[in-house]
SEMAR-839353 format. One record per residue (C-alpha): x, y, z; residue in one letter. Coordinates in steps of 0.001 Angstrom, whole numbers, plus 500000, padded with zeros to 6 digits. Example, Ala and Ser with C-alpha at 12.3 -4.5 7.8 and 13.67 -1.06 7.14 Angstrom:
REM residues 2
512300495500507800A513670498940507140S
***
This chain:
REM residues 205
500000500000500000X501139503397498960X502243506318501800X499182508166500515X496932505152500755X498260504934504127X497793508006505501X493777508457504119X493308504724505757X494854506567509040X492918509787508804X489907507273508256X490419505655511264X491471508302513527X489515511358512573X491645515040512666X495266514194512435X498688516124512553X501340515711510542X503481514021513847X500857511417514175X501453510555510468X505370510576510743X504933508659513895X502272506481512672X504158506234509012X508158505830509893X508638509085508249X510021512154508938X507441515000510034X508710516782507164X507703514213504520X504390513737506316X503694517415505542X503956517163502405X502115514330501840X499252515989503752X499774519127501327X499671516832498582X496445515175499299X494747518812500030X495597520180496779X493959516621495476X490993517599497575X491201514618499445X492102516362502688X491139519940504842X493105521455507723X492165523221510586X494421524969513129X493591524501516617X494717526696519345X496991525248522411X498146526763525801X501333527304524720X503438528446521013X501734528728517425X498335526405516956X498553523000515568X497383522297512131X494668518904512139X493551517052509363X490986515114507958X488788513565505206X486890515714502931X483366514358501190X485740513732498249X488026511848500440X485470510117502318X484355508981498898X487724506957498021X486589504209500624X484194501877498919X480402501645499506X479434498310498083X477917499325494750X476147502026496194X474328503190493228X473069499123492287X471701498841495341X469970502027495940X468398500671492253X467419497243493322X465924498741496763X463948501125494941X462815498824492340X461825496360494951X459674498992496920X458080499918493612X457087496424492592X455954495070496312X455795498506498381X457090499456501528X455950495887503677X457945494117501003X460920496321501093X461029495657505048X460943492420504137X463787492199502294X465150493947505033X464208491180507602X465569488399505381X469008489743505187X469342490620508802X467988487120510017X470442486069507122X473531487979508813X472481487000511857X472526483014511694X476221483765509871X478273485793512647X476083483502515205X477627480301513485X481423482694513460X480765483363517360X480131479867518111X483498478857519632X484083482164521641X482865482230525441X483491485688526499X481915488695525473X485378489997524762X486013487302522575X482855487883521090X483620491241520307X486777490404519254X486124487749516590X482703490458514865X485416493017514507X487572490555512562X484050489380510637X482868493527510048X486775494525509114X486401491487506308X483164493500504852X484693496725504772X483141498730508095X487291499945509341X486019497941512528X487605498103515970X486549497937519971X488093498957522627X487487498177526617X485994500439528873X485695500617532937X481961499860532470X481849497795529307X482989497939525555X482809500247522687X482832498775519142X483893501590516766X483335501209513088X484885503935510845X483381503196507683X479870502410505990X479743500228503093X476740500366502746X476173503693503859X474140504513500418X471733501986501119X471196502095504481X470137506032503544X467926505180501634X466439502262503575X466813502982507561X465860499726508310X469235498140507401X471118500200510100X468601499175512680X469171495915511697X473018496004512533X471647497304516059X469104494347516153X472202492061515280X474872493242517710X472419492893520411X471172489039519516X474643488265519632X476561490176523025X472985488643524382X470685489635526815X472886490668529949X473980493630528119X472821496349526513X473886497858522713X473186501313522152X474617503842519311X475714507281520139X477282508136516269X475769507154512952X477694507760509779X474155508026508076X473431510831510331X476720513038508963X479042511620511961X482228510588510652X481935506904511915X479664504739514037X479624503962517323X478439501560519657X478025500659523143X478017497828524657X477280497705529150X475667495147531239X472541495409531513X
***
């Protein structure tokens, strides 16, 4: 993978970077990571902002435009937004949820036969990340004092799921059939509402 691939997967992941997290996150110098930055903002991929610290001259972040969010693959976006529409316009809305129902119980029964072996809710959590990273979501958790967060920086089928809410209830429905029924999943960012990733969390009931 190129440096520039690199550093759009890392501004991806991490939201507003500097050009030190780059260098540091990149094995380059700060100097090279700077212009790589300036590179991708004349491409339009990239936008800066400088923030004001305590102390010396403010420090320049950046991150993803829409043009740069748009490098990162949505599944055939524009096919599927086709076939949902033309399957609401031949069976309506009760057959569009429907469909919807069928491919979340169909999602389900997969990562349910995935999470078979693991008997933690860690390991749980750990083996969907490895399943939602394989489909494209940029997927990641991390432990807190009261519980997990599972973090997923990307949408592939963010397109669809705008146009049919359903499908990102579904992932909600999903997450909680399989963490089960001691805890509790709830979302605090959705990419489909203009956040830059999604977020959920996951606390014992």
């Amino acid at each position: 993978m190129k440096s520039v691939e690199k550093i759009l997967q890392t501004v991806k992941r991490e939201g507003a970077v500097t050009a030190k997290q780059i260098a540091d996150e990149l094995s380059m110098t700060t100097m090279g990571a700077r212009q790589h930055l300036q590179a991708l903002e004349d491409d339009g991929l990239l936008a800066f902002e400088d923030l004001k610290v305590k102390v010396g001259r403010p420090t320049r972040h950046w991150s993803l435009t829409q043009k740069g969010h748009a490098q990162f693959a949505d599944r055939h976006g524009e096919l599927t937004i086709q076939v949902i529409e033309a399957v609401e316009s031949l069976f309506g809305s009760d057959g569009l949820q429907k469909v919807a129902d069928e491919r979340e119980a169909q999602t389900y029964q997969f990562y349910a036969s995935q999470l078979e072996q693991c008997r933690t809710l860690e390991q749980k959590l750990a083996r969907l990340v490895e399943l939602r990273q394989q489909e494209g979501y940029m997927a990641e958790f991390e432990v807190k004092d009261k519980g997990f967060v599972l973090i997923e920086n990307h949408c592939p089928i963010c397109k669809a799921a705008t146009r049919c809410p359903s499908l990102c209830q579904s992932e909600l429905n999903i997450f909680q059939r399989l963490l089960g029924e001691g805890y509790t999943v709830s979302r605090s960012e959705h990419i489909v509402s203009g956040e830059r990733r999604c977020v959920y969390h996951i606390a014992p009931r």
